[in-house]
BARO-387168 format. One record per atom (N, C-alpha, C): x, y, z; residue number from 0; residue in one letter. Coordinates in steps of 0.001 Angstrom, whole numbers, plus 500000, padded with zeros to 6 digits. Each point is the difference from the previous one (the first is absolute). Layout:
% residues N
<<X, Y, Z>, NUM, 'A'>,
...
***
This chain:
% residues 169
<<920115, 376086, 327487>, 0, 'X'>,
<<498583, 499770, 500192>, 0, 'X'>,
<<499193, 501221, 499543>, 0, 'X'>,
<<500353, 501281, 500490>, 1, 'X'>,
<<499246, 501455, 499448>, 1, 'X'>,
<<500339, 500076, 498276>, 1, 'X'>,
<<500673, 499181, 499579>, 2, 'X'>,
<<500203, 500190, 498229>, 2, 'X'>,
<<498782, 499202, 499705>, 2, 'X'>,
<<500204, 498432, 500775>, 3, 'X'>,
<<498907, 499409, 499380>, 3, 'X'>,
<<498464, 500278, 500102>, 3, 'X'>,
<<499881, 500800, 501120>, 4, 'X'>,
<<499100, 500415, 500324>, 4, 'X'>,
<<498858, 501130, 499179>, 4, 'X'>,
<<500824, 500687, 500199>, 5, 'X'>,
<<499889, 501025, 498868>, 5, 'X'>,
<<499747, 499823, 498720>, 5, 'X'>,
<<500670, 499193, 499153>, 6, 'X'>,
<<500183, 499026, 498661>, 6, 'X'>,
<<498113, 499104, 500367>, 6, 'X'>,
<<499689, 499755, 500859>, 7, 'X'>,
<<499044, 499546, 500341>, 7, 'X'>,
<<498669, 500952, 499418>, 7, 'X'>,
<<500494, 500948, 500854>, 8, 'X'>,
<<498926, 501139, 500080>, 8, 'X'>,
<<499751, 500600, 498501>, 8, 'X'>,
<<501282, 500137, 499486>, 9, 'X'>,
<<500152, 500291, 498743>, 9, 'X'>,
<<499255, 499955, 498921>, 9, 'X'>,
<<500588, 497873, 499926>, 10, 'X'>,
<<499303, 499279, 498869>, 10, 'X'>,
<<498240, 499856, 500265>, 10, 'X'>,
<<499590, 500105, 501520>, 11, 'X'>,
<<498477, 500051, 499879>, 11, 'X'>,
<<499357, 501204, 499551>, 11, 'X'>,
<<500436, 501323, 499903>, 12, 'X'>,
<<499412, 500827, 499169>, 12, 'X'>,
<<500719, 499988, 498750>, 12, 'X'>,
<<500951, 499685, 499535>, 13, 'X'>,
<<500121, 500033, 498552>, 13, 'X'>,
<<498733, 498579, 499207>, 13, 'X'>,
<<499282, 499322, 500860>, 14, 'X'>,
<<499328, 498716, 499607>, 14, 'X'>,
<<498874, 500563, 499889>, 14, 'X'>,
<<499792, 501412, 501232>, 15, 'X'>,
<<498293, 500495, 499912>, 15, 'X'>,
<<500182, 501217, 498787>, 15, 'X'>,
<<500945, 500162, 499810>, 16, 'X'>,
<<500074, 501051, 498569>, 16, 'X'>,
<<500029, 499251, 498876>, 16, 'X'>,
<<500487, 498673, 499902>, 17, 'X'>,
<<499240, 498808, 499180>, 17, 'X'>,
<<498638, 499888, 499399>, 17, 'X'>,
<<499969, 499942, 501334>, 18, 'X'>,
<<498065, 499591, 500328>, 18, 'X'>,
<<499692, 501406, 499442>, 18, 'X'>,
<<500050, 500997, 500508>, 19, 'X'>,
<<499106, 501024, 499395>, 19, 'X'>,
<<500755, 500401, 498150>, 19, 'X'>,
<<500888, 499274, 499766>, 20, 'X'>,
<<499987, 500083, 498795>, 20, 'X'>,
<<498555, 499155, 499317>, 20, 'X'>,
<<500325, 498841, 500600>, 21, 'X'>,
<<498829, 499221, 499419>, 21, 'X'>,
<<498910, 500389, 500243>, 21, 'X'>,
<<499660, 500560, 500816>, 22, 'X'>,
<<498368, 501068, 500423>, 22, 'X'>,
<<500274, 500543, 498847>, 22, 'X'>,
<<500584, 500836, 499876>, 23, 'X'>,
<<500037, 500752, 498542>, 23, 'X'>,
<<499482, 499694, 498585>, 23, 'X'>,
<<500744, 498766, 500068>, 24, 'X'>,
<<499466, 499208, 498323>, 24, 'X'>,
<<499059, 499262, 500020>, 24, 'X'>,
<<499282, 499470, 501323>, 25, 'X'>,
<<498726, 499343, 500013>, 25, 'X'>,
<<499017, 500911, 499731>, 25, 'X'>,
<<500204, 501359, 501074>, 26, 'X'>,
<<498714, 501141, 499379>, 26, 'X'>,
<<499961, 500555, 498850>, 26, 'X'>,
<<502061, 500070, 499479>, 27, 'X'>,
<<499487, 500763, 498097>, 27, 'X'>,
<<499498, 498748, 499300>, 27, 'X'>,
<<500110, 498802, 500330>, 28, 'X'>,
<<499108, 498958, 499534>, 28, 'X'>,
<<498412, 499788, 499887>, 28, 'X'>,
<<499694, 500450, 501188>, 29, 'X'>,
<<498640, 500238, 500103>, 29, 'X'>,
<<499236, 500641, 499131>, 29, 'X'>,
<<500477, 501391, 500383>, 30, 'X'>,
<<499862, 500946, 499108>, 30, 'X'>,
<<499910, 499950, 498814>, 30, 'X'>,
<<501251, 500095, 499196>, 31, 'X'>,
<<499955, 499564, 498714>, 31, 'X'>,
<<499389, 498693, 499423>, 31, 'X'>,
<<499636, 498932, 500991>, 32, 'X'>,
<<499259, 499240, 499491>, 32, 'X'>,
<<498154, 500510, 499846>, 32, 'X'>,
<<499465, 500951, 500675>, 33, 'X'>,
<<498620, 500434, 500046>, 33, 'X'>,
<<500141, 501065, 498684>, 33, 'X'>,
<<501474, 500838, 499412>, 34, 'X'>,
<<499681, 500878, 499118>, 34, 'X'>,
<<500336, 498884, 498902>, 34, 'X'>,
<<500504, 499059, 499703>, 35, 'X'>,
<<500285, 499388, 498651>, 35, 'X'>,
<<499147, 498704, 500292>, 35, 'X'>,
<<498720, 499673, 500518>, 36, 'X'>,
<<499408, 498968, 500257>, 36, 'X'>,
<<500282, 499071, 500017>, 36, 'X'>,
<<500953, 499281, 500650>, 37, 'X'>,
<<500237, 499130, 500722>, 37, 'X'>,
<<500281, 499611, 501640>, 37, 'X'>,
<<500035, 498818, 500116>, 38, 'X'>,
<<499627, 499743, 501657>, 38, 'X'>,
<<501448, 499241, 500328>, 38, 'X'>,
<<500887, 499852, 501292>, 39, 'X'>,
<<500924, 499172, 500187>, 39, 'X'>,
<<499461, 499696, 501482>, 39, 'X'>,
<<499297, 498575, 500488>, 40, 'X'>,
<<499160, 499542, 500818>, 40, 'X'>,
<<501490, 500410, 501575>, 40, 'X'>,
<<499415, 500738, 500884>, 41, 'X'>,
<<500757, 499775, 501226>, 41, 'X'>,
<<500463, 501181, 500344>, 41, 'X'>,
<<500321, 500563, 498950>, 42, 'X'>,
<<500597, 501601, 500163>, 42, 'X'>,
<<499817, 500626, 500948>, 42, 'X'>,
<<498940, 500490, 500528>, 43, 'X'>,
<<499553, 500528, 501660>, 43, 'X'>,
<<500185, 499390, 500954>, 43, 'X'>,
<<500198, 498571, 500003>, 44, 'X'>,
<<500828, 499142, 501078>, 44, 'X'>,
<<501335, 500020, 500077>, 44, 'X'>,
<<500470, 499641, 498996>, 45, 'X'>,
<<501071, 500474, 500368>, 45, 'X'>,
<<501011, 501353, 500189>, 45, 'X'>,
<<499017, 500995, 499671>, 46, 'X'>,
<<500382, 501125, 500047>, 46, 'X'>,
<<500212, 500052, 501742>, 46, 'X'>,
<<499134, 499732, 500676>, 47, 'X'>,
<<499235, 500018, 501339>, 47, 'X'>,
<<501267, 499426, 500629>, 47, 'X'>,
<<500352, 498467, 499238>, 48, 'X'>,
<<500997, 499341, 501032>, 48, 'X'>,
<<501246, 500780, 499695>, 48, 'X'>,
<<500517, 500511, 498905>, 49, 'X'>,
<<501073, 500894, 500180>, 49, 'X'>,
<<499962, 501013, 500745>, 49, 'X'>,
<<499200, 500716, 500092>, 50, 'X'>,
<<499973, 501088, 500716>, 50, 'X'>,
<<500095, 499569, 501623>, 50, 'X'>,
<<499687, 498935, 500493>, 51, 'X'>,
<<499665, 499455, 501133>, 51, 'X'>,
<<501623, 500145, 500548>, 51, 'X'>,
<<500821, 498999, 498676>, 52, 'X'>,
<<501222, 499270, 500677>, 52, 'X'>,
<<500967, 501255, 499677>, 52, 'X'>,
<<499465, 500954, 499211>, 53, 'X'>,
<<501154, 500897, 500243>, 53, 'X'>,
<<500015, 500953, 500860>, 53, 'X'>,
<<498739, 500068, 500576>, 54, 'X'>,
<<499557, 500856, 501121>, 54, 'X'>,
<<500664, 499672, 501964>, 54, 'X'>,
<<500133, 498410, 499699>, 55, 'X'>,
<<500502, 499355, 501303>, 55, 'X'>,
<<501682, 499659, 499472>, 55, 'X'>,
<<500097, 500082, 499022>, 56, 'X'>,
<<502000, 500276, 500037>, 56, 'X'>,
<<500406, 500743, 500216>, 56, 'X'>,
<<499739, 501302, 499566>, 57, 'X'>,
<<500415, 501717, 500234>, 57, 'X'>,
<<499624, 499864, 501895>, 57, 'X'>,
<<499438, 499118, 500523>, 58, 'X'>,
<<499866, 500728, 501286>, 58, 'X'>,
<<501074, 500066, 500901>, 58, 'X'>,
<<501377, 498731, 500009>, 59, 'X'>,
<<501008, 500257, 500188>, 59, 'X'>,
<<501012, 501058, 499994>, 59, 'X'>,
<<499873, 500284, 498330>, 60, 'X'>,
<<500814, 501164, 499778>, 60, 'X'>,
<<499605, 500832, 500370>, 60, 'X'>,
<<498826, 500501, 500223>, 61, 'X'>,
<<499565, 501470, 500165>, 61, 'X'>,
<<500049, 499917, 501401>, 61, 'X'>,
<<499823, 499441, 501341>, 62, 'X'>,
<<500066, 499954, 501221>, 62, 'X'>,
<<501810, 500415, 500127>, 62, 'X'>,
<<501022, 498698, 499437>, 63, 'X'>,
<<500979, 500915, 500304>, 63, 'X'>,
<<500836, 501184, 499493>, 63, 'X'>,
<<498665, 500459, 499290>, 64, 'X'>,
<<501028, 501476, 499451>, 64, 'X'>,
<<498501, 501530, 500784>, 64, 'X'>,
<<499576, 499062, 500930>, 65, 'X'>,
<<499450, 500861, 500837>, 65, 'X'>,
<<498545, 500921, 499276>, 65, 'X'>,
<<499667, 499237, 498718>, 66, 'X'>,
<<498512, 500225, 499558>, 66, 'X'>,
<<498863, 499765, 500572>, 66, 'X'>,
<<499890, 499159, 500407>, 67, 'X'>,
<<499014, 499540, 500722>, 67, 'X'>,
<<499392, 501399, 501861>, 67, 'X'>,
<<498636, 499899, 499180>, 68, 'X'>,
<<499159, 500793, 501190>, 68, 'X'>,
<<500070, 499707, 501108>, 68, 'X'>,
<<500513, 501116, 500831>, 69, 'X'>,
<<500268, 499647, 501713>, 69, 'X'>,
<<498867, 500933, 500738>, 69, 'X'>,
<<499987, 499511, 500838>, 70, 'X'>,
<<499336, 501060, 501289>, 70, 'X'>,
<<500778, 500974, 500883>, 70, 'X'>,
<<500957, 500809, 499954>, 71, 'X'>,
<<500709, 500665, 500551>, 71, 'X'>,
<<499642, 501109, 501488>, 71, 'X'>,
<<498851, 499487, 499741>, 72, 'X'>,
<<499326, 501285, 501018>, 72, 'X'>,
<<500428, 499655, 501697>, 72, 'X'>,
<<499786, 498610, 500448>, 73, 'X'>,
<<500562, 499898, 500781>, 73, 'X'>,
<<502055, 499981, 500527>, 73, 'X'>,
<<500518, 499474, 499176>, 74, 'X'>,
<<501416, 499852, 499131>, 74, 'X'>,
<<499908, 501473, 500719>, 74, 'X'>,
<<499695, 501451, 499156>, 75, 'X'>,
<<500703, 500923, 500082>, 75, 'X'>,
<<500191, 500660, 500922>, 75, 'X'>,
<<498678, 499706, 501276>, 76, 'X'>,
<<499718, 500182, 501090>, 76, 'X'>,
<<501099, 499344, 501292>, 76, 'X'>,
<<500830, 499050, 499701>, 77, 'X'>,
<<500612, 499084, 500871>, 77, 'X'>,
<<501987, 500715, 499072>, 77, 'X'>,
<<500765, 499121, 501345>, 78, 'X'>,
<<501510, 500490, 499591>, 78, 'X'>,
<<500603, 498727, 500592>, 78, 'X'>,
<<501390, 499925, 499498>, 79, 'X'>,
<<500766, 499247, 500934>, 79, 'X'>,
<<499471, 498667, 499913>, 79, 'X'>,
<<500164, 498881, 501722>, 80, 'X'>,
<<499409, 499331, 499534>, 80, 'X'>,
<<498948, 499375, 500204>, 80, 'X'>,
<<498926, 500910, 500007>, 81, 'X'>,
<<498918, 499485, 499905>, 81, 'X'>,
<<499520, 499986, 498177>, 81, 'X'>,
<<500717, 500753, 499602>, 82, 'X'>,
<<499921, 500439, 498526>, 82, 'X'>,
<<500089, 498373, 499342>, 82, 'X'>,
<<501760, 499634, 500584>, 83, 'X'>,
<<500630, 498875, 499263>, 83, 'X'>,
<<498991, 499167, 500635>, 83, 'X'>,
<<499306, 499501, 501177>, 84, 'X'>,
<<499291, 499161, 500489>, 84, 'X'>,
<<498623, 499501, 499187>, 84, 'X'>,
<<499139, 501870, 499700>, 85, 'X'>,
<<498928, 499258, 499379>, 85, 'X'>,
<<500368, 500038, 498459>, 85, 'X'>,
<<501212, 500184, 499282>, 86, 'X'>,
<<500512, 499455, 498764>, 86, 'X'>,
<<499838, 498081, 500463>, 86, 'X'>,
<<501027, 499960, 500832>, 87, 'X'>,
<<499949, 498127, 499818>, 87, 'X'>,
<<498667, 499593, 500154>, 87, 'X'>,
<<499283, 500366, 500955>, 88, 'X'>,
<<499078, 499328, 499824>, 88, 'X'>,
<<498709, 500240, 499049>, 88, 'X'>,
<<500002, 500745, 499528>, 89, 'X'>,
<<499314, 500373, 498079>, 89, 'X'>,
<<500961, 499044, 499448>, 89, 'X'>,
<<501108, 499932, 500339>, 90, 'X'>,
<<500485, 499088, 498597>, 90, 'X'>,
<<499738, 498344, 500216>, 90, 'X'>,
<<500078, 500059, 501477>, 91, 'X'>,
<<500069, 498132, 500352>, 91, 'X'>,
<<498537, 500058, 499338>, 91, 'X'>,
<<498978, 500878, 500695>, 92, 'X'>,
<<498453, 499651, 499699>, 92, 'X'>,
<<500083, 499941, 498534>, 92, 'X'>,
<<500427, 500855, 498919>, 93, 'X'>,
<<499876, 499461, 499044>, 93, 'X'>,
<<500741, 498948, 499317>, 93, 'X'>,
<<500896, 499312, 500735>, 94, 'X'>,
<<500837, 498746, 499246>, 94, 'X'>,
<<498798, 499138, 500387>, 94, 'X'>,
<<499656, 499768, 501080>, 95, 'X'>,
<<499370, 498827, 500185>, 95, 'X'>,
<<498377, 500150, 498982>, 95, 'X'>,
<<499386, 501139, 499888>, 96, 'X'>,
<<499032, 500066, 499398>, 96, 'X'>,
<<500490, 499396, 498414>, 96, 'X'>,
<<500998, 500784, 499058>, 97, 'X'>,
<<500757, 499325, 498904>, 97, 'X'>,
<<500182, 498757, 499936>, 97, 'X'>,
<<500190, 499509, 501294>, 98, 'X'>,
<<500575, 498506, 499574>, 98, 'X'>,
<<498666, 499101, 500293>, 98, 'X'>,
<<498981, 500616, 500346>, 99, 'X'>,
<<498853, 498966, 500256>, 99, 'X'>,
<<499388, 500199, 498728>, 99, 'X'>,
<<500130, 501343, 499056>, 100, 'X'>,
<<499355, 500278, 498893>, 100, 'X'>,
<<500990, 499102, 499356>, 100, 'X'>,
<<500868, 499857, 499856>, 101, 'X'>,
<<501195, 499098, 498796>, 101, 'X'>,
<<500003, 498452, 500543>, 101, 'X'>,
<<499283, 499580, 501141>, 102, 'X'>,
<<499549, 498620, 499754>, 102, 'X'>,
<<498497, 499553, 500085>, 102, 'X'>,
<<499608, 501071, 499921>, 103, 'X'>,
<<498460, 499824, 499755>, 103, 'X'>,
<<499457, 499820, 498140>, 103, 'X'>,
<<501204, 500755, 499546>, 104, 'X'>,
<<499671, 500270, 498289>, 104, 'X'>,
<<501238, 498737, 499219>, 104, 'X'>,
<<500823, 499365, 500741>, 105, 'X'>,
<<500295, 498703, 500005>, 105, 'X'>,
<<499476, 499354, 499929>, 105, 'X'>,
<<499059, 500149, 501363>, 106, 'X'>,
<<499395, 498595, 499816>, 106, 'X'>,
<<498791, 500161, 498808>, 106, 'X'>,
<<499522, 501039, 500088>, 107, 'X'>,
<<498983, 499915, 498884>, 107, 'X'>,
<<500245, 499853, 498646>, 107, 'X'>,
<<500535, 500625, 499477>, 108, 'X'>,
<<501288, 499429, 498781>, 108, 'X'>,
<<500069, 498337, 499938>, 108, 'X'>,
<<500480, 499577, 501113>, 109, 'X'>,
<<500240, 498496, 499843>, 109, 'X'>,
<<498300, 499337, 499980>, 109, 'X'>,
<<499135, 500576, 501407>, 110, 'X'>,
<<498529, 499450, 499478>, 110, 'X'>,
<<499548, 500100, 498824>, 110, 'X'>,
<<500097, 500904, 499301>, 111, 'X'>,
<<499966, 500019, 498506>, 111, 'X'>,
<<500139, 498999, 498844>, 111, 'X'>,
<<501091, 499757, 500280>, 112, 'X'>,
<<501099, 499212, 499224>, 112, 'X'>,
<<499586, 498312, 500579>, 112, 'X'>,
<<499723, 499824, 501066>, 113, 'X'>,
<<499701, 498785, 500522>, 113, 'X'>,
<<498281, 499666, 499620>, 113, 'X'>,
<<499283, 500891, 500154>, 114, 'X'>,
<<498455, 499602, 499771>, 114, 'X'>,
<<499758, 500676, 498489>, 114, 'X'>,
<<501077, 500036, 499261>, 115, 'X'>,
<<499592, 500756, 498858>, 115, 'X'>,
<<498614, 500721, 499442>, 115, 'X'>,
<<500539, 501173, 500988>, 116, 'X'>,
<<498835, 501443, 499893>, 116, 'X'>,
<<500629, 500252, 498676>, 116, 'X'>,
<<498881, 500294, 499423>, 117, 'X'>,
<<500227, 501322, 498638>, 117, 'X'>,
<<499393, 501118, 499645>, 117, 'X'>,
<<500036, 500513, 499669>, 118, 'X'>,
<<499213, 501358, 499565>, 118, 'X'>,
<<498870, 499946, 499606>, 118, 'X'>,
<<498557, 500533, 500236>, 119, 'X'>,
<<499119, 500110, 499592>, 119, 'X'>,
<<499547, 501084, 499134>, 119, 'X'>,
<<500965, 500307, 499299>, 120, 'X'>,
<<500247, 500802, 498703>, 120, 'X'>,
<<499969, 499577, 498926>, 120, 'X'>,
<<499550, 500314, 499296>, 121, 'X'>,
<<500314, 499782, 497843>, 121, 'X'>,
<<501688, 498932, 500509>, 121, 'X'>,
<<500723, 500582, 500311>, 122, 'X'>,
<<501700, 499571, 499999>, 122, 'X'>,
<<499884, 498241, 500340>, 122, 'X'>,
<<498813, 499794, 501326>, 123, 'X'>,
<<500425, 499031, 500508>, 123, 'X'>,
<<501416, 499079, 500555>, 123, 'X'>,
<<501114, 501426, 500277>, 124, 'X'>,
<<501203, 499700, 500585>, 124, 'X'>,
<<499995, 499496, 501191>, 124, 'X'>,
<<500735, 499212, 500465>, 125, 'X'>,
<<500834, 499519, 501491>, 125, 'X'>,
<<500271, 501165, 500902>, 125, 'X'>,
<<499169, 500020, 500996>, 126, 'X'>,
<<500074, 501018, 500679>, 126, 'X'>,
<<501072, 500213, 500790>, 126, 'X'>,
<<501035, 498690, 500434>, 127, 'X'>,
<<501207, 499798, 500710>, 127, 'X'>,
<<501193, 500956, 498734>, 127, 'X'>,
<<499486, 500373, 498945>, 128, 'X'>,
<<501669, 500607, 499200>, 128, 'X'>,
<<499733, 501074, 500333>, 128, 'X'>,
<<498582, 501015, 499825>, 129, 'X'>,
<<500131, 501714, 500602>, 129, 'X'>,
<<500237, 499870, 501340>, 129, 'X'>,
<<499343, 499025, 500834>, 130, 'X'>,
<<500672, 500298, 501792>, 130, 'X'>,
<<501269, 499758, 499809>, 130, 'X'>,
<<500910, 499382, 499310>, 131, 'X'>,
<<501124, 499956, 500546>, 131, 'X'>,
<<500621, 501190, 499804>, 131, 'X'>,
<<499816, 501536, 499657>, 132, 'X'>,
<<500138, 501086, 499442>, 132, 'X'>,
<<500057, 500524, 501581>, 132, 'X'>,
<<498805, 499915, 500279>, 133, 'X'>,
<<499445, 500881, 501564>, 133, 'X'>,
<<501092, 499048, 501431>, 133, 'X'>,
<<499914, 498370, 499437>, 134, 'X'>,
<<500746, 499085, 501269>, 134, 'X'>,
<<501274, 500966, 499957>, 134, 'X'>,
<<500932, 499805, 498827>, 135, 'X'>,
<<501473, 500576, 500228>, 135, 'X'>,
<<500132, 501325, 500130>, 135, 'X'>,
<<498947, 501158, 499767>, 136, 'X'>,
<<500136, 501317, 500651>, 136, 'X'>,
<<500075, 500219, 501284>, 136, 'X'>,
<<498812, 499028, 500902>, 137, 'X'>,
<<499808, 499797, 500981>, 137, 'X'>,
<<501342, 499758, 500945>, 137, 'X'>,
<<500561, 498961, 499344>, 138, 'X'>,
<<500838, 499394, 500763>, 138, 'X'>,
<<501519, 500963, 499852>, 138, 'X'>,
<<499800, 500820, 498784>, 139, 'X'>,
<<501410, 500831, 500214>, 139, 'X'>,
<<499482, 501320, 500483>, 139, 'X'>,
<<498711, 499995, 500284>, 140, 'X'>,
<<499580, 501516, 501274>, 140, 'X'>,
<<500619, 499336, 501136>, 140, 'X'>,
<<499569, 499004, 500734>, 141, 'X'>,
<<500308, 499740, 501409>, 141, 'X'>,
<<501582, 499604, 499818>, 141, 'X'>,
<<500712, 499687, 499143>, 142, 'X'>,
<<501366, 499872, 500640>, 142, 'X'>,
<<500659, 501710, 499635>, 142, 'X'>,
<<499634, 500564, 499241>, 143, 'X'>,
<<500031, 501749, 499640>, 143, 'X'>,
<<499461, 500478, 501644>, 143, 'X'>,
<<499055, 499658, 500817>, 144, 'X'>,
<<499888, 500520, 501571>, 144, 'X'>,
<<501172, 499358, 500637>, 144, 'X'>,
<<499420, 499252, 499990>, 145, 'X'>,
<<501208, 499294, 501414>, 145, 'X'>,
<<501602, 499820, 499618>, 145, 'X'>,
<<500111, 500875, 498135>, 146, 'X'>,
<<501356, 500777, 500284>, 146, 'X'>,
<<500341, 501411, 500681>, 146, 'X'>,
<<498505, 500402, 499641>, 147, 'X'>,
<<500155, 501363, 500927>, 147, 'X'>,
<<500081, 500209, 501351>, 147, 'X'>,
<<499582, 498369, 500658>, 148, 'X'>,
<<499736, 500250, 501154>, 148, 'X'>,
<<501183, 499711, 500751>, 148, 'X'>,
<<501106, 499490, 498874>, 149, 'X'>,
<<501084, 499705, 500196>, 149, 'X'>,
<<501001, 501311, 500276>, 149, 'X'>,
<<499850, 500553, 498941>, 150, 'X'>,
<<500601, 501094, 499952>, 150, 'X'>,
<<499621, 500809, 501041>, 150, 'X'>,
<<498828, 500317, 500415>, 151, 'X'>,
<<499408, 500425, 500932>, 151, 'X'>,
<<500760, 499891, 501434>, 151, 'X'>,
<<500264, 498630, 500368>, 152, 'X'>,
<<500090, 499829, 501240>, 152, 'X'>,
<<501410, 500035, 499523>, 152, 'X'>,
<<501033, 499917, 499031>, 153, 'X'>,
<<501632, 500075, 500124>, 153, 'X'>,
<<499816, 501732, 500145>, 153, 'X'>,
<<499231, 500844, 499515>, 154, 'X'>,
<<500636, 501334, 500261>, 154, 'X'>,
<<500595, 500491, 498174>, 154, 'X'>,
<<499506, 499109, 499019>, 155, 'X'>,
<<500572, 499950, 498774>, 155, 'X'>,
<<499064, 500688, 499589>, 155, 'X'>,
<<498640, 500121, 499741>, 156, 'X'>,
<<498761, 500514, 499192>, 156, 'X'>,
<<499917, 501243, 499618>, 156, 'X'>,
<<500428, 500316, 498281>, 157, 'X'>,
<<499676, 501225, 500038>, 157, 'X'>,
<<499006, 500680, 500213>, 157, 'X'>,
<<499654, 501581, 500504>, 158, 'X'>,
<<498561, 500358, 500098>, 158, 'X'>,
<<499695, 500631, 498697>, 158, 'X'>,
<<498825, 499771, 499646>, 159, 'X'>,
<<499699, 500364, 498382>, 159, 'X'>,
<<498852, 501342, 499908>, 159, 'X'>,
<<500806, 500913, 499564>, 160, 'X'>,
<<499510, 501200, 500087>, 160, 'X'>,
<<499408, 500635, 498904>, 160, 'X'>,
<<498629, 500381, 500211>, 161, 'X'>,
<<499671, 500439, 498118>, 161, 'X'>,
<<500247, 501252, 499999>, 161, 'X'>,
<<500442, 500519, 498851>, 162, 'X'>,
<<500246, 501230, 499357>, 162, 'X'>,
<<498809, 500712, 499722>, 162, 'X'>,
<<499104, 499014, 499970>, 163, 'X'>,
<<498936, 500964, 499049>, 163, 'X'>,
<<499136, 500502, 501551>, 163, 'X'>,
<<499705, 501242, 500083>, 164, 'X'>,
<<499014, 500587, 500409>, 164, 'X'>,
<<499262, 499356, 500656>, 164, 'X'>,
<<499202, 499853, 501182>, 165, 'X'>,
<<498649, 499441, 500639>, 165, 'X'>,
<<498686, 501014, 499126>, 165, 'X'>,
<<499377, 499242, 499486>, 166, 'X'>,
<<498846, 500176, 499889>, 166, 'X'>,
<<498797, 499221, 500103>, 166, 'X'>,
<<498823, 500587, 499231>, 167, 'X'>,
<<498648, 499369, 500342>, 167, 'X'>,
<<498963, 499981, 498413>, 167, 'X'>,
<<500080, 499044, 499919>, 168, 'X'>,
<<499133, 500084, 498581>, 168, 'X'>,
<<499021, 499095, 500114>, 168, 'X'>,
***
């Protein structure tokens, strides 16, 4: 299950390094379309929706390799287990918050797709194909928590420690 899991976590940021490939060639598109005068209708939309869906895939991966911004101030203040205590419950609170965000952007995705919304852009795209970018990030953040919260409560969870320096910029 932790292979597939992982393999999970994996393939959703190798999909948002996709996506920001394609951010890439929509803006040297842009671009080079304003210096050699020509126009390719949508370009800033879909630049927008790539950036969107590769922004909510990476959120998996980067949560379990311990990227993601914490609040530590209380954490460093506590030991033992009150330490492990208010870990679970930061983590339950955020599974359940994840999983209301990953069927809330479901369902909207599917409202989409059912009342056929489209873009009110030059593109005039189906607004249900970029949500489904944000639905399946969504939905592999909250099962990415409530593996941690798994790990959490077995006593398995590594603690993820940064190397780099505390600072303030």
């Amino acid at each position: 299950m932790r292979k597939a899991l992982n393999a999970l976590y994996d393939g959703a940021a190798a999909l948002a390094a996709l996506f920001l490939l394609g951010l890439l060639v929509m803006v040297l598109l842009s671009v080079g379309g304003r210096q050699l005068n020509f126009y390719v209708p949508g370009t800033d939309a879909y630049a927008g929706y790539l950036m969107a869906a590769s922004g909510f895939l990476a959120l998996a991966h980067t949560l379990k390799r311990g990227e993601h911004i914490r609040v530590t101030l209380i954490l460093a203040a506590l030991s033992g287990r009150w330490k492990k205590a208010m870990e679970v419950w930061a983590l339950a609170f955020a599974s359940v918050l994840t999983t209301m965000f990953a069927f809330y952007s479901c369902r909207l995705s599917w409202q989409s797709h059912v009342f056929n919304d489209i873009s009110t852009g030059s593109d005039a795209s189906p607004l249900w194909i970029p949500q489904i970018g944000m639905a399946v990030g969504t939905v592999i953040l909250a099962i990415a928590f409530v593996d941690e919260l798994v790990l959490e409560l077995l006593g398995k969870r590594a603690a993820h420690q940064s190397d780099e320096p505390l600072r303030n910029e």
